[in-house]
Backbone bond lengths (Angstrom), bond angles and torsions (degrees), N, CA, C in turn:
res aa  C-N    CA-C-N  psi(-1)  N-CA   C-N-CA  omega(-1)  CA-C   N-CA-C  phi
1 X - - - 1.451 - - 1.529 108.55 -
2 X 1.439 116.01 140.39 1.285 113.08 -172.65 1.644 104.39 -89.75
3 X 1.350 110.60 131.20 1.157 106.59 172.88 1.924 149.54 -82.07
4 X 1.447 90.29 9.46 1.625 108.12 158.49 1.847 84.46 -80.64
5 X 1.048 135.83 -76.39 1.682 125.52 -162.86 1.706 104.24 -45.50
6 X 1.474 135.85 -19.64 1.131 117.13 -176.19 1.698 91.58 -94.12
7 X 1.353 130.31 -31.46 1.152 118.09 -173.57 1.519 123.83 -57.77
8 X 1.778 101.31 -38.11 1.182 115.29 154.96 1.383 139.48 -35.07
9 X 1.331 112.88 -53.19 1.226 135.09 -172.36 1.682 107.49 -64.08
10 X 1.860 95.09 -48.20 1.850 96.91 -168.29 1.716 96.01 -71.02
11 X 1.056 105.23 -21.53 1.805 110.73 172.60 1.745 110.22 -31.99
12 X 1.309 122.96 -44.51 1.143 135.33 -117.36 1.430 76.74 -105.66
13 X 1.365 138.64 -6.47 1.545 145.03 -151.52 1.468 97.43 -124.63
14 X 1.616 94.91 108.64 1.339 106.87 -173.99 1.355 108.31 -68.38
15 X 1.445 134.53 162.24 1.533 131.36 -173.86 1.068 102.06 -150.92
16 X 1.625 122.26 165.51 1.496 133.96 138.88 1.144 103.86 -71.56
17 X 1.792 118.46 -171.73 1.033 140.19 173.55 1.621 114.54 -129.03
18 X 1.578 118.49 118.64 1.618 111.44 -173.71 1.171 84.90 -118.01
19 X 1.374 125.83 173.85 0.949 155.66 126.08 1.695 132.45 -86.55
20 X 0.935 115.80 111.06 1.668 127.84 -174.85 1.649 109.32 -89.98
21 X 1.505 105.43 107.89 1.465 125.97 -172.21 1.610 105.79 -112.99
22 X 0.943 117.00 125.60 1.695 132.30 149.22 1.173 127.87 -121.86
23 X 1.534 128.98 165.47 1.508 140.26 142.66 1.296 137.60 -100.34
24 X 1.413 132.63 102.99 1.105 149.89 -167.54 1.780 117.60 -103.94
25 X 1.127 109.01 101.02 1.756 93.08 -167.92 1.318 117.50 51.38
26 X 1.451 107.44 66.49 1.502 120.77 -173.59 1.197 134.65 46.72
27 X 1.604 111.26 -11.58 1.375 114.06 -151.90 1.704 91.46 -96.63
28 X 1.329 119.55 164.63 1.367 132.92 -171.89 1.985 104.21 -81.96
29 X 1.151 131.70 151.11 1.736 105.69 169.83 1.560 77.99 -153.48
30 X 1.645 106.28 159.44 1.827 106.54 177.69 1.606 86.96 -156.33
31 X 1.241 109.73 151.51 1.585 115.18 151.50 1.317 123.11 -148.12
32 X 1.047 137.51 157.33 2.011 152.31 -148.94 1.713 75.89 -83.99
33 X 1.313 105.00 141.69 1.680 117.98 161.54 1.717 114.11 -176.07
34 X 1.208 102.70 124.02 1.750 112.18 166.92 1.330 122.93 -89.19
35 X 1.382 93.22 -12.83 1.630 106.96 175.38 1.460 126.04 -61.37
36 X 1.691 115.49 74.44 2.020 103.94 -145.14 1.745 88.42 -164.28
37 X 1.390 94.40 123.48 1.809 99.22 171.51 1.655 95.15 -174.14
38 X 1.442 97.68 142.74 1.420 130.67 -168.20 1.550 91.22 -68.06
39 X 0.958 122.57 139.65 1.489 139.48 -178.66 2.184 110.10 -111.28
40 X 1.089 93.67 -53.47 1.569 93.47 -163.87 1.451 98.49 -132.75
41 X 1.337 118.74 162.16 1.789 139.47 165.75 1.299 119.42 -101.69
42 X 1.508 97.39 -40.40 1.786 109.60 165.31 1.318 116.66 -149.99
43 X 0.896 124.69 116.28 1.772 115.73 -1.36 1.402 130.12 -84.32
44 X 0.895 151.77 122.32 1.571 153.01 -156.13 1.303 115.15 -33.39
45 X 1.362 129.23 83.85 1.499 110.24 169.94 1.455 116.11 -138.59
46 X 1.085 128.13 156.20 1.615 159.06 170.64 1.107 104.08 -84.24
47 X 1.719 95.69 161.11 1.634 116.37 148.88 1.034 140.20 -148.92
48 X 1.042 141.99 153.09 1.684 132.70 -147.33 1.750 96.26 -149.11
49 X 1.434 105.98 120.86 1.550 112.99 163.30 1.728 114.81 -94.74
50 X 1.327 95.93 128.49 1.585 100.76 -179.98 2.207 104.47 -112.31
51 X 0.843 108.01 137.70 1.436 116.23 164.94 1.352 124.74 -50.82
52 X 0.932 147.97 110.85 1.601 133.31 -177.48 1.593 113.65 -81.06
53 X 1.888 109.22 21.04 1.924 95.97 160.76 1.579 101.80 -108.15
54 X 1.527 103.39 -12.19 2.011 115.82 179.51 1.981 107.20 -64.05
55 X 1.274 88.64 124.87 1.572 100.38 175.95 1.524 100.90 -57.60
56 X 1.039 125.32 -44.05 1.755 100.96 176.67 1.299 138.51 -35.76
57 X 1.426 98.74 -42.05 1.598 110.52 -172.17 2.198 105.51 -59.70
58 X 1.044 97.64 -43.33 1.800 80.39 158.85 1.637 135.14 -56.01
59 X 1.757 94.00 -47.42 1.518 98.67 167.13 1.352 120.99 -55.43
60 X 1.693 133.71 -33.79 1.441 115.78 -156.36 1.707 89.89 -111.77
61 X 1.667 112.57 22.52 1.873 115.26 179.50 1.828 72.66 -101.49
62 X 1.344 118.87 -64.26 1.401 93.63 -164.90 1.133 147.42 -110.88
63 X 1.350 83.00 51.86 2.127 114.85 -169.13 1.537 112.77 -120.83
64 X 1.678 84.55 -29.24 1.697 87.17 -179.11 1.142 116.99 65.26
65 X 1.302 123.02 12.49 1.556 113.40 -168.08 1.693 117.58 -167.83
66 X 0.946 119.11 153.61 2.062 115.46 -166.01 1.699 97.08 -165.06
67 X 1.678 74.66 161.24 1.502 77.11 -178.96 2.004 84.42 -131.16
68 X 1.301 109.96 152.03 1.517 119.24 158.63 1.280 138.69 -104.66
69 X 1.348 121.88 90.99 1.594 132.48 -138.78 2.052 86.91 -101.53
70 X 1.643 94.78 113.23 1.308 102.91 -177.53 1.399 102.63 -77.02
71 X 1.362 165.89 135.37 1.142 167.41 156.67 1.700 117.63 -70.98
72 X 1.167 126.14 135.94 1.183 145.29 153.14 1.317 121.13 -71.65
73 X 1.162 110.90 144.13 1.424 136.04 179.92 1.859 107.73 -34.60
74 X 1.525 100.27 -58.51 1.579 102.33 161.46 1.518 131.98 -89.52
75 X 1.224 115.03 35.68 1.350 119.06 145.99 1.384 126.32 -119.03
76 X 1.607 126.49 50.57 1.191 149.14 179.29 1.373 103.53 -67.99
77 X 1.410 134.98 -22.94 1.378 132.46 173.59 1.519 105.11 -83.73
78 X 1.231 142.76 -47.02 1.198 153.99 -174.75 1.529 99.20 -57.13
79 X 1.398 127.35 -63.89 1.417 124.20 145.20 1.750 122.20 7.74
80 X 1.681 84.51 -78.08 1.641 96.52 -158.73 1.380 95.72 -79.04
81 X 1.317 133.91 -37.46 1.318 143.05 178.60 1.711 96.36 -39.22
82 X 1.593 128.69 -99.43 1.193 132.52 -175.30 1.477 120.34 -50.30
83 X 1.255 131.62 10.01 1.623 138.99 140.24 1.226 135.66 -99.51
84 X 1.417 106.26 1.35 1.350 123.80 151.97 1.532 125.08 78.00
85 X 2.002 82.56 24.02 1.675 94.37 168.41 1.839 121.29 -119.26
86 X 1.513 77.24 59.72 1.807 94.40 164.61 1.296 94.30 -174.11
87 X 1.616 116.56 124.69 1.077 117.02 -167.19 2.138 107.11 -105.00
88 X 1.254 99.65 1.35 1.589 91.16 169.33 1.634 115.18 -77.39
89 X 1.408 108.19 163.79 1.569 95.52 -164.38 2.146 82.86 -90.84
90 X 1.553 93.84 159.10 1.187 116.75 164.30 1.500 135.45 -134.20
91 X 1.256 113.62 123.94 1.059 120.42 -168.07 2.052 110.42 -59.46
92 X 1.424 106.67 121.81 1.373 127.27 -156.17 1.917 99.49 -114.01
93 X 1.267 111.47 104.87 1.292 107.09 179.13 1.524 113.22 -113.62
94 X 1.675 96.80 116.18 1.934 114.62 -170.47 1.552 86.57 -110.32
95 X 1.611 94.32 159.19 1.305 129.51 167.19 1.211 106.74 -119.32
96 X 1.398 118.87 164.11 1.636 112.10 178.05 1.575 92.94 -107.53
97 X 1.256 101.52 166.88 1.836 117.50 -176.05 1.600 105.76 -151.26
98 X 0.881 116.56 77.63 1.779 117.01 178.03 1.743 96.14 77.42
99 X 1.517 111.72 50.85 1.579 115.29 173.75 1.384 116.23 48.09
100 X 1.269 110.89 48.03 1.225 123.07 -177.11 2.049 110.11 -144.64
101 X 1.328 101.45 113.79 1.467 101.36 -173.60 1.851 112.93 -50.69
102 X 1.112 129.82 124.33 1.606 130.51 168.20 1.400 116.77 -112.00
103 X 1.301 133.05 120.28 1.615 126.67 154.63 1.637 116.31 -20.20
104 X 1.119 128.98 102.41 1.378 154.80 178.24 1.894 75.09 -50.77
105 X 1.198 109.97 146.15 1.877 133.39 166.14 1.704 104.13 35.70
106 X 1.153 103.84 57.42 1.363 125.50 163.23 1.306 114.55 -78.08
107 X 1.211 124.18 -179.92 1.761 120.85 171.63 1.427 89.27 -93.09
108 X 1.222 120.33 -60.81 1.556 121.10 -162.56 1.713 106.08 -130.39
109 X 0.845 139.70 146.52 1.411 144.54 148.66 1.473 116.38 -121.99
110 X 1.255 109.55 122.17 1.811 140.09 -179.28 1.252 131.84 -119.13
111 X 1.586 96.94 96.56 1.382 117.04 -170.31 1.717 105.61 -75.83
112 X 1.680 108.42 125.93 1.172 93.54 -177.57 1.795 101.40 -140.36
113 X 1.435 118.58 145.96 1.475 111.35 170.01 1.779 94.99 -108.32
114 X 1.357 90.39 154.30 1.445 126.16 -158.65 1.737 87.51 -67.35
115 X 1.388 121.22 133.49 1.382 128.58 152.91 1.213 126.99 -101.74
116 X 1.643 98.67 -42.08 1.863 76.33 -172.74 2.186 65.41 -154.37
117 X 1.436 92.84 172.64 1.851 103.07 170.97 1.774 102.10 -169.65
118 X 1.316 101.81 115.86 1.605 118.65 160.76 1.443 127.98 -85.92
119 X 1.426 114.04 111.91 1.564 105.17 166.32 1.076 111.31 -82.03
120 X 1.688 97.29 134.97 1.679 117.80 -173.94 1.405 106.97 -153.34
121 X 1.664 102.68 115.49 1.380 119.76 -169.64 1.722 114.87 66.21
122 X 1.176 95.39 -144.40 1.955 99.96 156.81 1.261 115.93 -83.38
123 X 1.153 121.83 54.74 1.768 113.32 161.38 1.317 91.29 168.42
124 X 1.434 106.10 141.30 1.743 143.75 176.46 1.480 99.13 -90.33
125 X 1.622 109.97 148.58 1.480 115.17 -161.58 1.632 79.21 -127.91
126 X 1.219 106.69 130.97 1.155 101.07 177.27 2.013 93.46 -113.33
127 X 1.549 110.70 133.85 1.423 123.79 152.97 1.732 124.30 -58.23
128 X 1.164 115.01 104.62 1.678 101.44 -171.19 1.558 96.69 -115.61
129 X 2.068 98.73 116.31 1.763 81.07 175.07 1.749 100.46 -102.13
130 X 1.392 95.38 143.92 2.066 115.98 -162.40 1.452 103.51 -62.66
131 X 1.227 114.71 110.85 1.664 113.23 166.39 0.991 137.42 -106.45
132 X 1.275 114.94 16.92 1.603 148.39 -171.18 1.792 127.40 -179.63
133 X 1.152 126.43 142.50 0.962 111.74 169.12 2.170 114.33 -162.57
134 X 1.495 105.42 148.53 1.293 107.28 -161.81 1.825 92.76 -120.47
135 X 1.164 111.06 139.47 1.392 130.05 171.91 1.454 122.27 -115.22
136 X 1.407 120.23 137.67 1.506 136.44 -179.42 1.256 100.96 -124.94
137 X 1.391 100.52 173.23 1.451 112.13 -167.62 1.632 82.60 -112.16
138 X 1.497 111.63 -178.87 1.729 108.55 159.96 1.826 98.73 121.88
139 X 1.241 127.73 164.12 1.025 147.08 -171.14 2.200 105.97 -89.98
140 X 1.141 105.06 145.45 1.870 104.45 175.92 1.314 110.97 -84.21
141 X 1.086 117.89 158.01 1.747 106.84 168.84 1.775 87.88 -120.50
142 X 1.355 107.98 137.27 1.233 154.69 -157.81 1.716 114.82 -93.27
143 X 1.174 146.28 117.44 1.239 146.67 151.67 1.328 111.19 -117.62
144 X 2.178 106.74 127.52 1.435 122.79 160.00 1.577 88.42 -128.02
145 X 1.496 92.38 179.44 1.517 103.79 -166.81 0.785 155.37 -24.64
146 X 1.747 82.53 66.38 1.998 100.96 178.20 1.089 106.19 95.40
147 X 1.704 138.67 9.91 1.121 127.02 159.12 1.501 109.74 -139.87
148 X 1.072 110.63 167.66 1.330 123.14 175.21 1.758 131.21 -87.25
149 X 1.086 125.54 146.12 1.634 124.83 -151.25 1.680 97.70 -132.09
150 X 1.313 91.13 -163.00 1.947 100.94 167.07 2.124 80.82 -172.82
151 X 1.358 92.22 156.33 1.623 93.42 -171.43 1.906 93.67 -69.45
152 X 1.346 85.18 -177.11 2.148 95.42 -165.88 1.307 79.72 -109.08
């Protein structure tokens, strides 16, 4: 199977937009990801696919820990910012949540420590069980094929 036709295909899968934030040696690290769905109720856990050529995947092996910053409709720059398709710097405003940096006016931010993570294929799934979590009010901003939306 050619894989522009499978890229295509996962295209077709409407998404939010998170952003995946950690701290690694104090320093702040985030990256753009749709790769994100609630796994369990009890006990609370998520999951998050990381790439194994994305610099994160070291940060959240030796941090043990992430948060999943759901994005709003108006943070479409914050988006492009942590995927690294706008190269001016932008000013990024976090709050901490259980010592853990979060996107300030997020929809949701989800503090999670690492439980368990499988490598599978090109990208490690990391298990995140939720140890905190902050809620906003506000609309999601939306990506299908390859672009970005806001609901109609």
């Amino acid at each position: 199977m050619d894989d522009r036709l499978f890229r295509n295909a996962m295209g077709k899968f409407a998404t939010g937009v998170t952003v995946i934030t950690t701290k690694a040696d104090d320093v702040v690290h985030g990256m753009t990801a749709n790769a994100f769905m609630s796994v369990s109720l009890e006990p609370k856990l998520v999951v998050i696919s990381i790439g194994h050529k994305a610099r994160m995947l070291d940060k959240i092996t030796t941090s043990k820990r992430f948060v999943v910053n759901i994005l709003s409709n108006e943070q479409k720059d914050l988006s492009m910012h942590f995927a690294g398709q706008v190269k001016e710097d932008l000013l990024v405003e976090f709050e901490t949540i259980n010592n853990m940096p979060a996107i300030k006016d997020s929809l949701a931010n989800i503090v999670c420590n690492v439980k368990a993570s499988y490598v599978e294929g090109d990208h490690t799934l990391f298990i995140g069980e939720v140890t905190d979590l902050l809620l906003n009010d506000g609309e999601p901003l939306t990506y299908f094929e390859g672009k970005y939306g806001k609901l109609i």
